[in-house]
N, C-alpha and C positions, 0 to 999 in steps of 0.2 A: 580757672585760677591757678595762677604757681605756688607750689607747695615750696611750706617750708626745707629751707636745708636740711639734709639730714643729720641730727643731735642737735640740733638748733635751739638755743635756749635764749630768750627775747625777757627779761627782766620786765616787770611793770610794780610799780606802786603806786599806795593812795595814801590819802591821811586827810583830816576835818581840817586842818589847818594849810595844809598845801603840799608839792612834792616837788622832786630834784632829780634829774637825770646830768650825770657829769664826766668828764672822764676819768676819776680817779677816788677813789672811797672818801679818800679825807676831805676833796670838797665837797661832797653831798655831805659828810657831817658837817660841817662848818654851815652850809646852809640851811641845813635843818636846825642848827643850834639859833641860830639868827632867827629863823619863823620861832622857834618857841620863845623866844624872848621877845617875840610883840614887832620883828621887823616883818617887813610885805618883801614882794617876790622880786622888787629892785634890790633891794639890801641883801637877799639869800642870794643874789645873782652876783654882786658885788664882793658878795664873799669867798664863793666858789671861785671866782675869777684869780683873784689873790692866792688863794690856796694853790689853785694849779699853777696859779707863776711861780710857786717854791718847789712843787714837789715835780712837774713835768720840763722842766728847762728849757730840756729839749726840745719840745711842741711850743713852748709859750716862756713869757715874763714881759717882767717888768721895762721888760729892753723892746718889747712888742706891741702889737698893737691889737685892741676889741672892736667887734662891731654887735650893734648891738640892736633888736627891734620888741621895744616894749609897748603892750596893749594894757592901758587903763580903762577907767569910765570914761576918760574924755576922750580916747582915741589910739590911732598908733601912732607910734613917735620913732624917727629911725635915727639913733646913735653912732655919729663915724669917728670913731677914737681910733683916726690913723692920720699919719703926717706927713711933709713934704720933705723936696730933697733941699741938701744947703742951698740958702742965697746965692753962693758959690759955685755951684757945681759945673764943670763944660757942658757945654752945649752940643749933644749929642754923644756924649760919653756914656754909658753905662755898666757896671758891672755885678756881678751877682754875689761877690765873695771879699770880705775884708771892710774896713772902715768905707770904702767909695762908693757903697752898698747897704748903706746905715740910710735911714730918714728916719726923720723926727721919732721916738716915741710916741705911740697916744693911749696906751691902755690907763696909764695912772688920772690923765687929765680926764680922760672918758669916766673913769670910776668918779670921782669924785664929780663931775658935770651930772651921772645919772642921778647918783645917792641923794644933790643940792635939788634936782628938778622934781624926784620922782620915789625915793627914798622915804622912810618913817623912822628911822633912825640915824646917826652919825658916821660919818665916813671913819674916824675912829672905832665904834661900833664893827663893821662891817670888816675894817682889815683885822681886828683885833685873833681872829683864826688863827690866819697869815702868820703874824710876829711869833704866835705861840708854837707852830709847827716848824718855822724857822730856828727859833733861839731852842727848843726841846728836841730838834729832829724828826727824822721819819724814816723808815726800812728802805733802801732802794732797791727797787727792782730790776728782773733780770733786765728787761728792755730796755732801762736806762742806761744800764750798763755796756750794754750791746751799741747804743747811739754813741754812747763816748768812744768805744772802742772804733768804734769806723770815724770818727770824725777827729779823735787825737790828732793829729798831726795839724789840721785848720786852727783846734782850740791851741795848742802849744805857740802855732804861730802869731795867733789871738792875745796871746798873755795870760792865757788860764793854766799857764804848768802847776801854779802851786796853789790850782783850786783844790777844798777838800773833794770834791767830787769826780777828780781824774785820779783820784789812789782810792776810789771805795769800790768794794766788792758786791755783790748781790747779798742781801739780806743786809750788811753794813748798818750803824744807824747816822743817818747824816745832818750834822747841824752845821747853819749858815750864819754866823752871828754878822757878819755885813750885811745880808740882805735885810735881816730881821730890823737891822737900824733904819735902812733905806724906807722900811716900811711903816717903824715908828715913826719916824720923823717926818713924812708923811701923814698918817696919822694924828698927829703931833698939831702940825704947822700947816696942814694942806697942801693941796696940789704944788703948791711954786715950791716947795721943798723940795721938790723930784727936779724943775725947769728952771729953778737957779741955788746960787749957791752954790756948796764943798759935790752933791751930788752934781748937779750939772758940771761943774769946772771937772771932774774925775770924767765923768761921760766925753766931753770933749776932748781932752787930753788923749782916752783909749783910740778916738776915731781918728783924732791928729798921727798918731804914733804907729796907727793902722792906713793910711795913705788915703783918710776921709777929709771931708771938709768943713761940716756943723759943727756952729759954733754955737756960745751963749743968748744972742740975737736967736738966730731960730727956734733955738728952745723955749725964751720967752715968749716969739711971736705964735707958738703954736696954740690952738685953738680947737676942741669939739665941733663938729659940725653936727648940728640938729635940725632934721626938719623932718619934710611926711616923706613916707615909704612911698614904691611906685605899686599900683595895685590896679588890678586888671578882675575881671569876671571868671569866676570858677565853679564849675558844679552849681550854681546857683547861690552860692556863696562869692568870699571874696579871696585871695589871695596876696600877700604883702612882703615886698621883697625893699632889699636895702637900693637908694639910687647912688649914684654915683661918690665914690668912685668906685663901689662894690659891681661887679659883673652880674649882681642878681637879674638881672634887666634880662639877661639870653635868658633864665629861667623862665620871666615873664613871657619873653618872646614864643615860646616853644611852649607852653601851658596856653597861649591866646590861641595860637593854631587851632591847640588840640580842643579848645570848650568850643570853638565853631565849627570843627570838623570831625572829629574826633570820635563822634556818631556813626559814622558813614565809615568807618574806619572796620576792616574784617578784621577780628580776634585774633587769624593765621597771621596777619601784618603787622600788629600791634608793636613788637619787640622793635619790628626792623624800622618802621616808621619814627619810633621814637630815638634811633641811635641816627637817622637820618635828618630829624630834628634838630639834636646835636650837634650833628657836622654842621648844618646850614648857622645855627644862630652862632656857633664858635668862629665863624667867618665874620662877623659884626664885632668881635671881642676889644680891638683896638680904638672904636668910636665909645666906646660904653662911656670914657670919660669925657667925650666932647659931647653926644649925642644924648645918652639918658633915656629917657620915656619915650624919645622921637623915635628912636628904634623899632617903638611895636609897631609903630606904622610899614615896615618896610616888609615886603612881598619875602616870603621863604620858598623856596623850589624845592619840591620833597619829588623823589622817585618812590612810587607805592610799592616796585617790585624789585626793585635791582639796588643794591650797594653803588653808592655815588663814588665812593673811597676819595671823601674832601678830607677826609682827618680835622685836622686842627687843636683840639684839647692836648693839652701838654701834662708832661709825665710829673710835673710835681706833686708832693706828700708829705704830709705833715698838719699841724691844725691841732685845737680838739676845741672841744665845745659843753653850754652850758645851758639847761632850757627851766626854769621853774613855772608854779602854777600856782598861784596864792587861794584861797576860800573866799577873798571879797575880789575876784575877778581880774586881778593882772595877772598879765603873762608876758615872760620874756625868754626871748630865743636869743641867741649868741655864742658868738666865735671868738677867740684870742689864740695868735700864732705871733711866730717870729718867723716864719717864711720857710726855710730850709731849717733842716737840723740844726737848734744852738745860732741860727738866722746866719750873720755874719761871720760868726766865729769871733770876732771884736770882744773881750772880757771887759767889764771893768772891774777892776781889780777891788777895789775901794768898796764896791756893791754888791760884789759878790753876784754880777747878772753878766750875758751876751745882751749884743744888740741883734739889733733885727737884717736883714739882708733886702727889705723892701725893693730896693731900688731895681732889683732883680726882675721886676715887672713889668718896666718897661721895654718898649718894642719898636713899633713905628708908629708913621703916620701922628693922631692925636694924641699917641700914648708912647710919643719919643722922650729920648731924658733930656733934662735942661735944669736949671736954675728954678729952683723953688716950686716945683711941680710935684704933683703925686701922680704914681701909674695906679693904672687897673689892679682892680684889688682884689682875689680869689675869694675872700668872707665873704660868706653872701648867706646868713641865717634868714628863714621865712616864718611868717605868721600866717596861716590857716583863718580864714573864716564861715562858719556855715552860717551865721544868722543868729544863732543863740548859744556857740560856745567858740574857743578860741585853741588853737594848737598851733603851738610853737614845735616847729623842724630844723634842725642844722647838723651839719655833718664836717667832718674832718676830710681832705681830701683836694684841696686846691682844686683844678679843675674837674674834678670827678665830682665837684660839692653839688652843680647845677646835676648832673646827671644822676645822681643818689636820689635827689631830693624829686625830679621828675619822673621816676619808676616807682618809687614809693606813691606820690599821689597817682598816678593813674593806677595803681590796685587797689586802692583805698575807693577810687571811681569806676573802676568799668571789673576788675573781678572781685567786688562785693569780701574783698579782704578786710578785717580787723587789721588795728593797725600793728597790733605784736606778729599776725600775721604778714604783713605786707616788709614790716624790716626783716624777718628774718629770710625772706625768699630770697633765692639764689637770683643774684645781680649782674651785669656787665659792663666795662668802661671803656668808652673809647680814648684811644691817648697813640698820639705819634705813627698815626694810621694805622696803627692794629686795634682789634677788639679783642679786651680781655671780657672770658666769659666765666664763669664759676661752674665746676666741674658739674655743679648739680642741677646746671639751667636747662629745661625741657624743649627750649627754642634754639640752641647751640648748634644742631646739625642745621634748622634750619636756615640761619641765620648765616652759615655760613655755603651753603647752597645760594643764596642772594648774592653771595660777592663779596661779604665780609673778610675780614682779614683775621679769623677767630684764634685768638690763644687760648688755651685751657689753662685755668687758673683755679686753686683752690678756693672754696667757697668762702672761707673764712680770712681769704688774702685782705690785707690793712689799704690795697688798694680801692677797695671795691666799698670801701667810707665803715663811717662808727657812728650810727644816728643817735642824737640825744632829742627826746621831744618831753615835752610838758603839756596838758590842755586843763582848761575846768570850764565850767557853765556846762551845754545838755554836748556836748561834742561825742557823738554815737552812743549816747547813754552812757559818758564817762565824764564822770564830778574829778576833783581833781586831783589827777595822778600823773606819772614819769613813766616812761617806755626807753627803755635801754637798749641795745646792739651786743647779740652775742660777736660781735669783730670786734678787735682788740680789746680795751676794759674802759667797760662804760660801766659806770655802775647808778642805782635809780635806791632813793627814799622817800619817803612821805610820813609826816606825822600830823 
């Protein structure tokens, strides 16, 4: 087994009512405020969600997009609260930065789609955190501060110079009185308050002014997408990833190999097999939105001994995530980002939010840009099943999300790790044909003796992911509680 990092502190709680693992303190209280008031583990999710679109900007908002995979009594349901490019857009054009780089919002439509399906309380209810952390403030942190700093000159060219948030300091207390309206009024009037109207007509205007194309037409036409998770055999259990247009699908791909072969697998190979894993299903990445589930069918060529050096995962960063665990059996795993730092840099002035940079995803082949299309989508939260309990997984990390999320289950399965155990061990990412290793990883020389392209990287690097998870029912004799990531700031409640 791989030992934890060393000073590695892995957060877990419990509570008779349910728990929260989030990235940022104020949204586990906001979702624990929501459980004690009688909502279930959509609503404490719907809360958190909101919250970190005020206090983390930089990772997420209202200008971004969730995904989402919720387990009830009746099943799991996979939630894609993400959007397309304009009607408009050229055909074959893409860019990663500025209004031509914006799609659709879908986190506000997503909230309110889960809370209507799956919720016990009011999508008022649920933002009501949100408005109060907005209109009251919050301390900002050094890390925020440090993301404005490197990204000032996108946001200025953005239209954010006379955000409060590009003149606050660390410690600061920062209140957003736009956002706070964006979010009553929401609240308020529902979903169409965000996708038309003085909001939408301000959102257009930014993208216009920013050299984008979405107009008030897309925003009305935009839509949630619900259906089933793609879900494969694991451990004897079941495992549930988001399908298209989320890239969870390589996760499935790479987790199918290993429950049929994965046996036969020597302990010494373990590391290297599974970063060769990686390379192979990152070479499908472009079909994941034509292709979907057809994928598992398709043959992986792993070398047991030697570094293939395919590369492929790419160097993007950013994300955070949200997992609760209710006491009458829902669980929900989940992701909201804006893509890159602050996504687009696009402000809208009026709302006090960035847009998202989606567009930035696409590539070639089935996942080239065009008119009204969505690319491949980094979000890819899973849901765990053994048979008699449920655990929700997800991580921060764009391409590193599928590779966090496949070292953690297979120590959870073959070195007999706890799961506070298995997040805090030292990890590795493949990204742009090198592998980043975590100074503390015990397979590092070997790893690179195979061929690898090993950088030493700190264990605690924000590359190497920030897992949030949630479980309840018997999931290794744990009722229900939150498991945290001492990498970056995750933080876990339960009441």
């Amino acid at each position: 087994m791989i030992a934890p990092a060393a000073n590695a502190v892995t957060p877990v709680s419990s509570g008779p009512l349910g728990a929260v693992a989030a990235g940022h303190p104020l949204a586990v209280d906001a979702a624990l405020a929501v459980l004690q008031t009688g909502g279930n583990a959509v609503d404490a999710a719907v809360a958190a969600h909101a919250v970190l679109a005020v206090v983390m900007p930089n990772a997420c908002g209202v200008g971004g997009d969730s995904l989402f995979l919720v387990r009830t009594p009746s099943g799991v349901t996979a939630v894609n609260g993400s959007g397309r490019s304009a009607r408009t857009a050229p055909e074959g054009e893409a860019t990663d930065d500025g209004g031509g780089s914006v799609t659709v919002p879908g986190s506000v439509h997503a909230w309110g789609e889960l809370v209507s399906r799956h919720g016990r309380q009011s999508l008022s209810d649920a933002l009501g955190p949100a408005i109060r952390v907005a209109e009251d403030g919050f301390d900002v942190d050094k890390s925020l501060v440090t993301a404005v700093h490197e990204q000032r000159d996108r946001l200025v060219r953005g239209g954010a110079g006379d955000w409060a948030l590009m003149h606050a300091s660390a410690g600061a207390r920062l209140r957003q009185p736009e956002l706070a309206a964006v979010l009553g009024a929401v609240a308020t009037d529902g979903t169409q308050a965000f996708y038309g109207g003085r909001i939408a007509d301000a959102l257009c205007r930014a993208v216009h002014r920013d050299g984008g194309r979405l107009d008030l037409t897309d925003l009305e036409s935009h839509q949630t997408v619900v259906g089933e998770p793609v879900s494969i055999a694991w451990d004897g259990g079941r495992v549930h990833v988001q399908p298209p247009s989320s890239q969870g699908v390589l996760l499935a791909m790479a987790l199918q190999w290993l429950d049929e072969r994965g046996g036969t697998v020597h302990v010494a190979v373990r590391e290297h097999v599974q970063v060769e894993l990686t390379e192979a299903v990152f070479g499908f990445r472009d079909r994941c939105i034509s292709d979907g589930a057809a994928l598992l069918d398709q043959p992986l060529a792993i070398d047991p001994v030697h570094a293939s050096r395919r590369g492929g995962p790419r160097a993007y960063l950013h994300t955070t995530g949200v997992a609760v665990a209710d006491a009458e059996g829902a669980v929900v795993s989940s992701l909201l980002s804006v893509f890159d730092d602050f996504g687009s840099g696009t402000f809208v002035a009026e709302g006090g939010f960035t847009l998202n940079n989606r567009a930035g995803g696409f590539t070639t082949g089935p996942n080239s840009p065009g008119p009204g299309r969505q690319p491949v989508h980094t979000l890819a939260p899973i849901l765990v099943e053994n048979g008699s309990g449920f655990l929700a997984l997800a991580t921060p990390g764009a391409d590193g999300q599928v590779q966090t999320l496949l070292q953690l289950l297979c120590r959870l399965r073959w070195d007999g790790a706890s799961l506070p155990e298995a997040v805090a061990a030292p990890r590795w990412r493949s990204e742009g044909g090198e592998l980043l290793v975590g100074s503390g990883h015990p397979g590092a020389a070997d790893l690179r003796w195979r061929g690898h392209r090993v950088v030493t990287v700190d264990d605690g690097d924000p590359r190497l992911g920030a897992v949030v998870s949630a479980a309840n029912g018997a999931w290794k004799g744990i009722r229900p509680s939150a498991t945290g990531d001492w990498r970056r700031q995750v933080a876990t409640g339960g009441t």
